[in-house]
N, C-alpha and C positions, 0 to 999 in steps of 0.2 A: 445493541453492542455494548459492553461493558468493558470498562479500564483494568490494565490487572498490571500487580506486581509495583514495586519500588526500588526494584534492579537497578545495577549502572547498563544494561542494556538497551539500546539505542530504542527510542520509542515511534511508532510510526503511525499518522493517521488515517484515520479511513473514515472513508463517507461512501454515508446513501442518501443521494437525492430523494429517492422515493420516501424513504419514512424521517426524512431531515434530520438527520442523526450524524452526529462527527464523532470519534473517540481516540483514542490511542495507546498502540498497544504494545507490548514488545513484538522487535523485530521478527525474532522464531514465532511467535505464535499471530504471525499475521496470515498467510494462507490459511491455516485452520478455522481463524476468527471469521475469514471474509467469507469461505467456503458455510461454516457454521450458520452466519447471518442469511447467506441468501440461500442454504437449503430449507431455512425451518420459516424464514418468511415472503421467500420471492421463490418460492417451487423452484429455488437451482438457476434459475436465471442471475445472471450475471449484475448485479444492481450493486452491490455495496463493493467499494474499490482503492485501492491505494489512492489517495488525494490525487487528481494529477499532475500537479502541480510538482509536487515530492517524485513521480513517477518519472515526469519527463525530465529533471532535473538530474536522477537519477541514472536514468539514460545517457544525458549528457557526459556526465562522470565515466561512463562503463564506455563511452565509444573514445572520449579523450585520450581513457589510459589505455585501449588498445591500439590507440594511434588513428583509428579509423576518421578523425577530426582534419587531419595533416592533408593540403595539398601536398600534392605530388609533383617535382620540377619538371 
């Protein structure tokens, strides 16, 4: 996986366990990057991934601001 860009666009990491590699990339060209990784070296299997750490974190963010966090009275 390789770094690209010196954008102000938010950079995201991705890792593969399998061939121990971290990078970071811009936000837009993270599906293509992780898609790219595990077509040309894990035959499409799903192995290089948003950190998950950044993912669930991420989630967290996305259920808050839809409210989905909130007891209900």
């Amino acid at each position: 996986m390789t770094a690209t860009s010196d954008s102000d666009e938010p950079q995201v990491p991705i890792v593969c366990p399998e061939c121990e590699t971290t990078s970071r990339v811009p936000l837009s060209e993270v599906a293509e990057t992780i898609e790219r990784h595990n077509g040309g070296l894990h035959d499409g299997n799903d192995v290089a991934a948003v950190d998950p750490d950044v993912a669930d974190r991420i989630a967290d963010l996305a259920a808050d601001e839809l409210g989905l966090l909130e007891e209900s009275a």
